[in-house]
N, C-alpha and C positions, 0 to 999 in steps of 0.2 A: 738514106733513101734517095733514088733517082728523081731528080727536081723536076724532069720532065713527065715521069709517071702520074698517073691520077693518082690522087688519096684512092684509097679503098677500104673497105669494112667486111666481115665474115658476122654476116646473122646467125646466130646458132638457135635454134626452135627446138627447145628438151620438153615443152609440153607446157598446160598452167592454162589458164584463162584467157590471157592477152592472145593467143590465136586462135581463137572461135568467133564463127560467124553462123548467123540463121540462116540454117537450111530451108531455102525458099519452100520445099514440098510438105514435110514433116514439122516445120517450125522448131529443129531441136538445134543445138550448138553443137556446130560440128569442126575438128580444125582444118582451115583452109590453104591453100596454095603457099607456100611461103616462096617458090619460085612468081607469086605473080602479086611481091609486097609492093612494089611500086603501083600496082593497079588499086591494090589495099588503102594502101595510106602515101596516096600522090604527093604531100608534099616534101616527104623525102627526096622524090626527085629537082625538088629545087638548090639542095645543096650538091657542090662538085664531087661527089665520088661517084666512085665505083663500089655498090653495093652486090655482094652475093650470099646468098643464105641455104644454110641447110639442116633438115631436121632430124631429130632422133625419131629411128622407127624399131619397136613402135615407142611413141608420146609418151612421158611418164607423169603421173601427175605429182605434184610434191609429197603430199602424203608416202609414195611409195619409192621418193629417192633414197638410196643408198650407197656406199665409197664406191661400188662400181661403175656409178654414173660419174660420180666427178674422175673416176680413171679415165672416162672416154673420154670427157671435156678436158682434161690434161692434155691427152694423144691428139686430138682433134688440132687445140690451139696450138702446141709443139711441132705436128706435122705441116699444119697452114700456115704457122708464125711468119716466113719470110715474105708469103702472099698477098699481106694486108698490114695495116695500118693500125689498125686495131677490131677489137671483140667485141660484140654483142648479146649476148646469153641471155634469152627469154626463158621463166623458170617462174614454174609455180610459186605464190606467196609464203606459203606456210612453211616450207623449210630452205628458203630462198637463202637466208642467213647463216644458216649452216653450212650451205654448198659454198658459199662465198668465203665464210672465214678456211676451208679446208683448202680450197684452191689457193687463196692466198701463202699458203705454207708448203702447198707440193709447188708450186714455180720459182725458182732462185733464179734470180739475174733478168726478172721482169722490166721489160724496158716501154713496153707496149700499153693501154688500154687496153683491160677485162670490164667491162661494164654490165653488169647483171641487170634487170626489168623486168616487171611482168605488170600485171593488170589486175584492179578490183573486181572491171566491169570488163567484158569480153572486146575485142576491138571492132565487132559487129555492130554494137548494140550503140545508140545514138549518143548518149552521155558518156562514152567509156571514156577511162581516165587513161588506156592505152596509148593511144596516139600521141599525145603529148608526151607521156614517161619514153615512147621509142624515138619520138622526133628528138627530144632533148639530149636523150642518151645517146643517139647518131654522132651530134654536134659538140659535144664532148669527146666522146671518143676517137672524133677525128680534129680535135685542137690541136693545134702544137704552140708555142711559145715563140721567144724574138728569134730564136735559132734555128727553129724548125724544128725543134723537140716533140714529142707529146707531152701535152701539158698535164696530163694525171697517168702516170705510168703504173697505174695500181692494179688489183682487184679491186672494184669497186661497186658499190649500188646506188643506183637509181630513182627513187620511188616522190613523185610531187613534188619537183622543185627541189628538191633534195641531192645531192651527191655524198655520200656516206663512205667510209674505208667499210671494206667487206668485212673484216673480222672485228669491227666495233659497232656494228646493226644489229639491230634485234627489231621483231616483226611487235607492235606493242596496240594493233588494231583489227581487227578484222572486217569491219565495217564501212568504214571511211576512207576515203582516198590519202589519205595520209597512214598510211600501214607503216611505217618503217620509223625508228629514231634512233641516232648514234648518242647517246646519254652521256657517255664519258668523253666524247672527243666533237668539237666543232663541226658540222660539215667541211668536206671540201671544197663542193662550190652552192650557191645558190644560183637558182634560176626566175629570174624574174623577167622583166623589160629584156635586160642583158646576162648573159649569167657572170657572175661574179665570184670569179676563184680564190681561195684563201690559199696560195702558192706557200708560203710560209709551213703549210702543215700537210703540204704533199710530197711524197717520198720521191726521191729521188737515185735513178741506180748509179754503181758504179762507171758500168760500161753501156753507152748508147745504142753500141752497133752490132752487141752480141747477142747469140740464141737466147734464151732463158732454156736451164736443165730444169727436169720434172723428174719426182720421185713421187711413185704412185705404191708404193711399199708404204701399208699403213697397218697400223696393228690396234684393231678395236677393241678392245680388251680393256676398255673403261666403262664404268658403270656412275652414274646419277644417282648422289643419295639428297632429297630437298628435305630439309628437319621441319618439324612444325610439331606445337606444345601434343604431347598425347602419345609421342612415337614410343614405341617398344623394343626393346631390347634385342626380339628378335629380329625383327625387323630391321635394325642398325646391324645386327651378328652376321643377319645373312649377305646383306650388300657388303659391309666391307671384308667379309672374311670367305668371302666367292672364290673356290678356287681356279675359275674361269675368267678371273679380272687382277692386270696386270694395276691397274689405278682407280681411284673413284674421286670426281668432282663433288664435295663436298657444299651445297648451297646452305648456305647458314645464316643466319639472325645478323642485320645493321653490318659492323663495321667488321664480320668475320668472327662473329659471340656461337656458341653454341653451348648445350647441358650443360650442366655443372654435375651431374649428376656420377656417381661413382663409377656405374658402370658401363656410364657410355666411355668414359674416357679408359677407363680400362680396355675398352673393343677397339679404342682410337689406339690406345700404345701395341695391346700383341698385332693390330692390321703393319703398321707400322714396324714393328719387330718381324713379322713375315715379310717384309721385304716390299708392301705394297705401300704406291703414292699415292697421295693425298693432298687435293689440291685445295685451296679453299677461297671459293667464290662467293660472294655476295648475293643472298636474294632479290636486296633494292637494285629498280631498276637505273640509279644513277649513284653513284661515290665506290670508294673503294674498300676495302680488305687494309684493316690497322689490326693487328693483335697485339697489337702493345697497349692498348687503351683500357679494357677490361682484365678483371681476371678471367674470366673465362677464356677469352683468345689468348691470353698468354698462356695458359694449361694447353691450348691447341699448340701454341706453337715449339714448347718445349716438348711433348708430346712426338714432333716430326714429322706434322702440316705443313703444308709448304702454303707461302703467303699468294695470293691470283693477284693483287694487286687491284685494279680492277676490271680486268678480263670479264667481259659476257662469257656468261656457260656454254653458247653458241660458239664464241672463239675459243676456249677452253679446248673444249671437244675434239675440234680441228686442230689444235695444236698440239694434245697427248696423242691424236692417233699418229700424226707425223711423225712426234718424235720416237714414241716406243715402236713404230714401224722401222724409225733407223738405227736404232740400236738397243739390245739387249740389256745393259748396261743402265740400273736403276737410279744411280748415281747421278750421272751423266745425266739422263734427263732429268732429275731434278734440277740441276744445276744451269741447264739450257729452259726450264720452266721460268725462272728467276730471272732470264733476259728478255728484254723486248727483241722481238725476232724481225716481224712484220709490222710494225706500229699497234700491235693489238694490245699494250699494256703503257701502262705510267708508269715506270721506275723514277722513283724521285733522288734514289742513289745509288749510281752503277753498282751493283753488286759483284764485278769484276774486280 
């Protein structure tokens, strides 16, 4: 970076709550200028950069994101990359964590800040908890370190004081200014008085001064099966033996338990004899995926479930569709399931 350049940042506005404001005539929420954010939320302009922002037209709200939006937000930060310093991604709550953990897996050789935010309360309305989640994530994503580094070179989220790895969030509120927890992994930073980074558990890239490649080739062709006492047969037959689904995230009982029952696991081996993956995620919202503990999960896993470790279904999701988007080869991505790619998994023994 030119040491005489200002910092700068790219606001990106994909839609979501945090850019609505009362429309003086009609009283409804409507989204506002995001060319006039400084006028918005002035105190931004108290820190040194160079802020420019722009939005998706038209606004999507989260409910109705899908891999095409995170294509553009790939091409957007790939096309701008060298223009800024780092990203800002305002983006509805409710499937904020799925767009995060999926970008985390289409950008290789991220060296920059991705910081994802959005808002409970609208950033119009007088107690919104916006201002704060965008003022904090600015000053984040324009840190750097003793070198002049960025100091979280991540995808990352945002939400109350929080800093979160994108592919280890999950949304676990809807109510409360606290929407967001990373259950299996630390924060990155806290923000308090001062914000306080936990350096030690942030990724760090190989090369400083290089683009990051994007692969926007994704192959959704997984499907979600959540078990719970009562499920039927069919039910299990049709999700895993879909001939429209390349993989299926298996959410299952504590430590990775599922039926003992004959014919579930009989649907579990021919899915598996058909050639289809089988990941196997944890329902609780905190520990991991052991099949070695029960019988049960060890029927899973000689069967040929593959272990999630303890991946959120949210990073799950973005990581099968990455990998069967880059290759064909069933094998193979099991076999790149079973590594930690992006920090989204614990492997407690390299599996290499």
């Amino acid at each position: 970076m030119d040491p005489n350049r200002k910092s700068s940042l790219l606001i990106i506005y994909t839609g979501g709550t945090i850019g609505m404001k009362e429309d003086p005539l009609d009283h409804t929420l409507k989204p506002f200028d995001f060319s006039q954010i400084l006028t918005e939320v002035p105190e931004l302009g108290k820190f040194a950069l160079k802020i420019d922002s722009i939005a998706f037209d038209p606004l999507i709200d989260s409910s109705d994101v899908d891999p095409g939006m995170w294509k553009e937000l790939a091409r957007i930060i790939h096309d701008k990359y060298d223009n800024y310093d780092g990203f800002i991604i305002l983006h509805g709550t409710d499937t904020m964590a799925y767009s995060a953990s999926a970008l985390s897996f289409m950008m290789d050789g991220l060296n920059k800040p991705v910081v994802f935010t959005g808002s409970q309360l609208p950033i119009g309305v007088a107690r919104t908890d916006g201002k704060e989640n965008l003022i904090s994530a600015a000053e984040i994503a324009s840190a750097v370190d003793r070198e002049g580094h960025p100091r979280v070179p991540e995808v990352c989220i945002y939400f109350d004081s929080l800093l979160m790895r994108g592919n280890r969030a999950v949304k676990v509120n809807s109510d409360e200014f606290r929407a967001f927890s990373s259950p299996n992994l630390p924060p990155l930073a806290i923000a308090g008085i001062d914000i306080r980074y936990n350096d030690e558990l942030i990724r760090k890239p190989l090369d400083w001064y290089g683009t990051p490649s994007v692969n926007t080739t994704l192959d959704t062709r997984v499907s979600i099966l959540k078990l719970h006492p009562g499920i039927t047969s069919e039910l299990v037959g049709h999700v895993l033996l879909s001939p429209g689904s390349r993989a299926v995230i298996l959410e299952t009982y504590g430590a990775g338990n599922a039926p003992s029952a004959t014919w579930f696991l009989d649907l579990v081996r021919e899915a598996v004899a058909q050639d289809k993956i089988l990941l196997n995620v944890t329902q609780c919202l905190s520990g991991r995926v052991n099949m070695g503990i029960y019988a049960t999960g060890r029927s899973l896993e000689r069967a040929g479930v593959i272990n999630g470790y303890d991946i959120t279904t949210e990073g799950a999701l973005g990581k099968l569709f990455h990998l069967l988007g880059r290759s064909g080869d069933q094998d193979w991505v099991k076999s790149m399931l079973r590594r930690n790619l992006k920090g989204e998994i614990t492997v407690l023994k390299d599996p290499s």
